[in-house]
N, C-alpha and C positions, 0 to 999 in steps of 0.2 A: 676686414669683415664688418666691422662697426662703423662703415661710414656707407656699408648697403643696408643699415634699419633705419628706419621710418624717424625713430624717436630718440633721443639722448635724455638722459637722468644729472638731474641739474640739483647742488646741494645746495638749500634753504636755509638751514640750522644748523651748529652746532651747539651742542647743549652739553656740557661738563657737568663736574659737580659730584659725581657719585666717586670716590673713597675706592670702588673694585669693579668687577663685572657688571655691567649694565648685562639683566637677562630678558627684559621683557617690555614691549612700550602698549597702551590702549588709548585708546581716541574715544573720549567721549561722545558717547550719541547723538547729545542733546546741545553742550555748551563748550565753548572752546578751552576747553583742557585737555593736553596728551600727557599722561602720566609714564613715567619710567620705575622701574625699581630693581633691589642691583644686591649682590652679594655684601653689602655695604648695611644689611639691613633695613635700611631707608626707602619709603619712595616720595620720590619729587615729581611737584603738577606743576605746569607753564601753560601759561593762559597764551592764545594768540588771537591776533588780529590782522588782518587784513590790510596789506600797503599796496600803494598804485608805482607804476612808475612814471615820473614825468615826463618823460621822452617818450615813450609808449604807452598810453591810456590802458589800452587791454592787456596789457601785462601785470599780471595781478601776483602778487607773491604775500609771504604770511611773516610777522615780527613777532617770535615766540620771549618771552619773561619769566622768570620764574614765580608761580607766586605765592610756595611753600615747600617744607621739606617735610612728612612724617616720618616723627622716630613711632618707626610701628610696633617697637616693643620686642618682635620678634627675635628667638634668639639665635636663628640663625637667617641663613641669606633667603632672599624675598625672591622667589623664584618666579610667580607668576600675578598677573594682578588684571582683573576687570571690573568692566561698569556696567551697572544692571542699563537697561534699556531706556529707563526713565534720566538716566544720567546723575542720579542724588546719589546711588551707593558705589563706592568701589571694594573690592574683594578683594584680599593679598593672602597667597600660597606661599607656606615657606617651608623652607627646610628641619623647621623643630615642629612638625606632622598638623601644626595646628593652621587655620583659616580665618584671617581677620576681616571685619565687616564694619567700614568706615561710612560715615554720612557726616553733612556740614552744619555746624550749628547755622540757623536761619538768620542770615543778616542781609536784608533789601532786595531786588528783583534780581532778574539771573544777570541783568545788562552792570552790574555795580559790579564794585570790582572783584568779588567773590574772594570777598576775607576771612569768612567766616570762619573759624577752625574745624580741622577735622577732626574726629573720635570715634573712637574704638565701640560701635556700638553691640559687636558681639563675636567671641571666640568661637570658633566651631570646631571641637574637639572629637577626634574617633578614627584617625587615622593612625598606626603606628609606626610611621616614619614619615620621611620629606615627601611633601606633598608637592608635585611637579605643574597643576597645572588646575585652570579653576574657568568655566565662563558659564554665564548667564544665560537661559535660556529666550526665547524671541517674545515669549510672554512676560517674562521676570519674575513667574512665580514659580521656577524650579532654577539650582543654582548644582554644579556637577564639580566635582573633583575626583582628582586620583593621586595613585601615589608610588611610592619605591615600595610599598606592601603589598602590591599588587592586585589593589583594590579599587574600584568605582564607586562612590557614591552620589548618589540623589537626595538633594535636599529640598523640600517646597519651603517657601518662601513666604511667612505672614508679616502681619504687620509688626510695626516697635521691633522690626531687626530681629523677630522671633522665625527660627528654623528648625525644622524637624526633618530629622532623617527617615526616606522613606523606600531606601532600597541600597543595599549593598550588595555589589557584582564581583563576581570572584573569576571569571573569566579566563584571567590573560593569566601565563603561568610565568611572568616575568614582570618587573619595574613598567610600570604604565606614564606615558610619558604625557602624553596632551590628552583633554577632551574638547570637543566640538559640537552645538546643538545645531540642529535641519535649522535652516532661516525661516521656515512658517511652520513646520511640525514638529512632535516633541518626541523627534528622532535623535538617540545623542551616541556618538562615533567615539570610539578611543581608543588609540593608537598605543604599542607598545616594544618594548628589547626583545619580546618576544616573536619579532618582527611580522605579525597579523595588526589587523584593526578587525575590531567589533563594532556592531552596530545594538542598538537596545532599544526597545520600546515599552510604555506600561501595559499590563494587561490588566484591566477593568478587574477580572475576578480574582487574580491576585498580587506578583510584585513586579516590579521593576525586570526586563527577562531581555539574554542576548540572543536577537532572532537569525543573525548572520556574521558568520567570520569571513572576512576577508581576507586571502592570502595572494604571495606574487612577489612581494619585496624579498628579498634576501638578508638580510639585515636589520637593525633597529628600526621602527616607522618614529619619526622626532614630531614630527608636524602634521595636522587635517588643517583643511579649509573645503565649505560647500560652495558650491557655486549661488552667485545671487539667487538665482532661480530655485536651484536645491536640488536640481536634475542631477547634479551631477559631484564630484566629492576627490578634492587632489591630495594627494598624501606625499610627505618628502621622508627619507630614509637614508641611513646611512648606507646604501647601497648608491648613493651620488645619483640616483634616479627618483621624479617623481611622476607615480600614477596616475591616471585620471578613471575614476568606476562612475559607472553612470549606472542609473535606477533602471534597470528593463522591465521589473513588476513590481508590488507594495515592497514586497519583502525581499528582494534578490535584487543583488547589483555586480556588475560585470568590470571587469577592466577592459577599457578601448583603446588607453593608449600610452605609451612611456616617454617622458620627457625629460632629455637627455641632456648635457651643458655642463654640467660642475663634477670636479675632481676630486671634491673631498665629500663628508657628509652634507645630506639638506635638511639642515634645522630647523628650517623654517618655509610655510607657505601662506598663502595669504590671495584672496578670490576677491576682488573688484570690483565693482560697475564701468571702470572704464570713462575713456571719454565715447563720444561717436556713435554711431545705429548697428544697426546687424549685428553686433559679435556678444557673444557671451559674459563679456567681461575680461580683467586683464588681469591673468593669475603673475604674481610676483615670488620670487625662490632665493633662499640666499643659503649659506651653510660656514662651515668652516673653512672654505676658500677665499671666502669674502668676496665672494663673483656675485653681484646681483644683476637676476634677469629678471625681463619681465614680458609674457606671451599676451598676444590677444589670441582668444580663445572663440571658436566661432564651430559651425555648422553647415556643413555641407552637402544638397543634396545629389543623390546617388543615382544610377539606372536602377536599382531594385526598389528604390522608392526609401529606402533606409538611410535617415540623414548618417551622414560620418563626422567624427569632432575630427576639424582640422585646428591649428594651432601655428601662429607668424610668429617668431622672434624679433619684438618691435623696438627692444633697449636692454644693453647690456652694460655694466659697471663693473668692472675689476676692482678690488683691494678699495671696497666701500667706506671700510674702517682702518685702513693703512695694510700694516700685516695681520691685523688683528681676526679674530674668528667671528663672526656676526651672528647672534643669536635668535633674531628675531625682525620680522619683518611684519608690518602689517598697514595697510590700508585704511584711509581716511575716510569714515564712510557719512560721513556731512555734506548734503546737498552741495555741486561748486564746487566741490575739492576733489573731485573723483580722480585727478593726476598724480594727487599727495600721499604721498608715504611717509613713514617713520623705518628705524631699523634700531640697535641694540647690541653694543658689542663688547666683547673681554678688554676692550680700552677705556671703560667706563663710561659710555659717553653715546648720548642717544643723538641720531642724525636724522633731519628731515628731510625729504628729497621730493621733486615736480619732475614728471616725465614731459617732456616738450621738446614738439618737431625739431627735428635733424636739424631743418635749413633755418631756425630761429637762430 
């Protein structure tokens, strides 16, 4: 089967280091750091750069370093962790309900070696239990978590790391696992055990309001990702399937299609740019079988005149992290790297991977 796709998943890095679970990795927007952070309490940044091959000029691959560890204080395991859009803050979810808010002290341009220490520039307390899951909105002035209490919150974003709460959702009548914002609008998804995803928007006259539930999974939803575009929104579940809903009106989104491959739960998804023209982008799936796939996601048109999402199985990976369960997968979304990945797994030990042609 895997010698009829396109593409093979080639590993770059390994990166040790974490003491437990590696849950979660995030790729800086802005400046070459991927961060991990791990049942270990800890998260660690590794700066990388860019190596040639000398035998092949176009073969470009990446030399990751570590080049810090935070003790983030927290007291229990660091579940989730992201970087506002400007690439200066990163956010750390953990398991003792509270949300840390790191920035670096200013030492020389971004190209130096980025020494500068990190710190703790503010707690965000209000949740009452493990907080599962934290990202940044497309603006950076709204920041989203949820939790095992069954709750959403919206935070806007001022300056000096100062946050206020500006909406708590009560929604899901279960542990909410991920949130997710629209890539241009301040559309934010969250996915839940209570096996639905919501969708939420503000309303000018009054708060923070869920305008759609999603349902179809059978099982917990672990993972959202929107499509670059935003058309469209893939969910993975412990139902070993993941959906793909696309927007048919402002407020109403459909499921078009189920995507099928893995035998255990899907933890994890993750929406791409892809290398190449026409397709949508290259959604990536991994879960507790440790099978990583990766589809190009494309569009089809139809005799009714109604495009159809079709979808190629272009690289598949078995046992990404040995026997280990893989937690997390996500996409490098820095001009040039659009083939790169990272992933995250109960080995403690975050992997980076290049998708590249079969016959390379």
């Amino acid at each position: 089967m895997d010698q009829d796709l396109l593409a093979r998943i080639q590993l770059i890095a390994h990166l040790e280091g974490h003491d437990d679970r590696a849950w979660h990795v995030a790729w800086n927007p802005v400046r070459p750091i991927l961060a991990s952070c791990s049942a270990d309490k800890t998260v660690r940044l590794y700066n990388y750069r860019p190596t040639q091959n000398a035998e092949s000029p176009s073969d470009i691959s990446l030399e990751f370093s570590l080049n810090t560890t935070i003790p983030t204080g927290h007291a229990k395991t660091v579940r989730a962790v992201a970087w506002s859009p400007s690439g200066k803050t990163l956010a750390t979810a953990s398991f003792d309900s509270n949300i840390g808010i790191w920035a670096q002290e200013e030492e020389g341009d971004e190209d130096s070696n980025l020494q500068g220490e990190w710190e703790c520039m503010s707690l965000l307390e209000g949740h009452e239990t493990e907080c599962k899951s934290i990202a940044y909105s497309s603006s950076g002035t709204l920041l989203a978590s949820c939790s095992r209490d069954k709750t959403v919150w919206v935070w806007e974003v001022h300056p000096d790391s100062d946050f206020e709460c500006m909406g708590v959702m009560m929604e899901h009548t279960q542990d909410v696992k991920c949130v997710a914002w629209h890539p241009t609008e301040e559309i934010l998804a969250s996915a839940s055990y209570d096996d639905t995803i919501k969708l939420y928007v503000d309303d000018p006259s009054e708060d923070w309001f869920c305008f759609t539930t999603l349902t179809g999974h059978t099982s917990t939803v672990w993972s959202l990702a929107f499509s670059p575009d935003g058309r469209f929104l893939a969910s993975g579940s412990d139902d070993q399937t993941i959906r793909i809903w696309e927007r048919v009106q402002e407020h109403r989104w459909e499921c078009i299609s189920v995507l099928e491959g893995h035998d255990r739960s899907v933890y994890s998804v993750s929406w791409g740019r892809g290398k190449g023209e026409g397709h949508l982008g290259w959604l990536a799936s991994t879960g507790g079988d440790g099978l990583i796939l990766v589809w190009e996601m494309s569009l089809e048109a139809t005799e009714s005149g109604k495009d159809k999402m079709s979808r190629k199985l272009i690289a598949r990976l078995p046992a990404g992290h040995g026997v280990h369960d893989i937690n997390s997968i996500v996409w490098c979304p820095r001009q040039g790297l659009e083939d790169v990945f990272a992933t995250a797994g109960d080995d403690g030990v975050a992997r980076v991977w290049k998708v590249v042609p079969s016959n390379s």
